[in-house]
N, C-alpha and C positions, 0 to 999 in steps of 0.2 A: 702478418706481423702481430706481435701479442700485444692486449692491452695494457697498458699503465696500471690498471687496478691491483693487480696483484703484483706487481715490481714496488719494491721498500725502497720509499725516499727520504731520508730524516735530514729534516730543515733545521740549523741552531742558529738563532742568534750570541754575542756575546758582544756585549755593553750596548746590546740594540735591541729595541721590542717589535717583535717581527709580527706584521699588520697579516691579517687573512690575503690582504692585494699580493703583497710581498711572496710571501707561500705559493701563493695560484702560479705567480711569475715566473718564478724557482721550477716546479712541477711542472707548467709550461715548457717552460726552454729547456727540460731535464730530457722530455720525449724526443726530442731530438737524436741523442745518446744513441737510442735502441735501433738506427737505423744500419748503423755498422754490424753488431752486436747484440744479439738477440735475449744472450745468454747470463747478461750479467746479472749477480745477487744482490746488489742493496750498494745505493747513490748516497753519497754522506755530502750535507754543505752546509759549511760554516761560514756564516756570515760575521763579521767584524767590523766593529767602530771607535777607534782610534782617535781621538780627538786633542790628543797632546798631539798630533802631528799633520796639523793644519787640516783636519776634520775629513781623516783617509780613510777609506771602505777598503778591506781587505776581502777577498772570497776566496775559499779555499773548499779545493772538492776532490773527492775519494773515491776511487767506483771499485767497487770487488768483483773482482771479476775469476776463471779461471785462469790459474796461472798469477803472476806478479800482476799485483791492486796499480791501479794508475793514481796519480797524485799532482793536483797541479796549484797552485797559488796567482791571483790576480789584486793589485791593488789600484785602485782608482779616488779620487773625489766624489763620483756618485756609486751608490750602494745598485742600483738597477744596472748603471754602467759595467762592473764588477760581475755582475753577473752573466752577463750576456758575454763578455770577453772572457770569460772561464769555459762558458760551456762550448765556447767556438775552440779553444784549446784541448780541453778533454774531447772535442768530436776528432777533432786534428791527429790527438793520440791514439783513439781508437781506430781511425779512419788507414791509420799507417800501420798498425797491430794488423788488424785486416787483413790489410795489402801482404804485410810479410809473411802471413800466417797463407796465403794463398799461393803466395810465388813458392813459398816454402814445399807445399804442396807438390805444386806441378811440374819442381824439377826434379827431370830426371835422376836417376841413380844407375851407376856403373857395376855393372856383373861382374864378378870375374871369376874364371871359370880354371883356374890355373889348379888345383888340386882336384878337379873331377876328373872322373874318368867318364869319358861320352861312348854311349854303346857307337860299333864304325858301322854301317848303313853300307850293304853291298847291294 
């Protein structure tokens, strides 16, 4: 499996000042991600703090991948909560990407042989 090092994670906050702990957390629970998919280009999370609305954490996370970017949205009461329930969703997405992209694969496909001509074998 490849290291994290070289896989782009950019952390935003917005109306929130994201702590080095917060970061690590994020980065932490992101490695999870690459278990399905090995290949993805660059993890976006936006972290959000809402406080007109009884003090709601919003996370919302973007992964680019090939093919259609996944996109998911989680709002909670805790900001670390939000997190952790995001990344269990985008594994969920990727985890099923996977699967279809595999079944996809290994089903067969139908010949048809209706306009060749077959040498006849005496």
């Amino acid at each position: 499996m490849n290291s994290q090092n070289h896989h782009e994670i950019i952390v935003a906050g917005i109306h929130l000042d994201l702590t080095p702990s917060l970061k690590t957390f994020v980065q932490e629970k992101a490695a999870r991600l690459y278990r399905h998919e090995d290949r993805i280009v660059r993890l976006r999370f936006e972290l959000e703090y809402d406080p007109t609305q009884t003090n709601r954490f919003t996370a919302k996370g973007h992964v680019e991948i090939q093919g259609p970017n996944l996109n998911a949205t989680v709002t909670t009461e805790e900001c670390h909560k939000s997190v952790a329930l995001l990344i269990a969703k985008l594994d969920r997405m990727l985890e099923r990407r996977a699967q279809l992209r595999k079944s996809k694969r290994k089903q067969p496909r139908a010949i048809e042989f209706a306009d060749v001509a077959l040498p006849k074998i005496t």
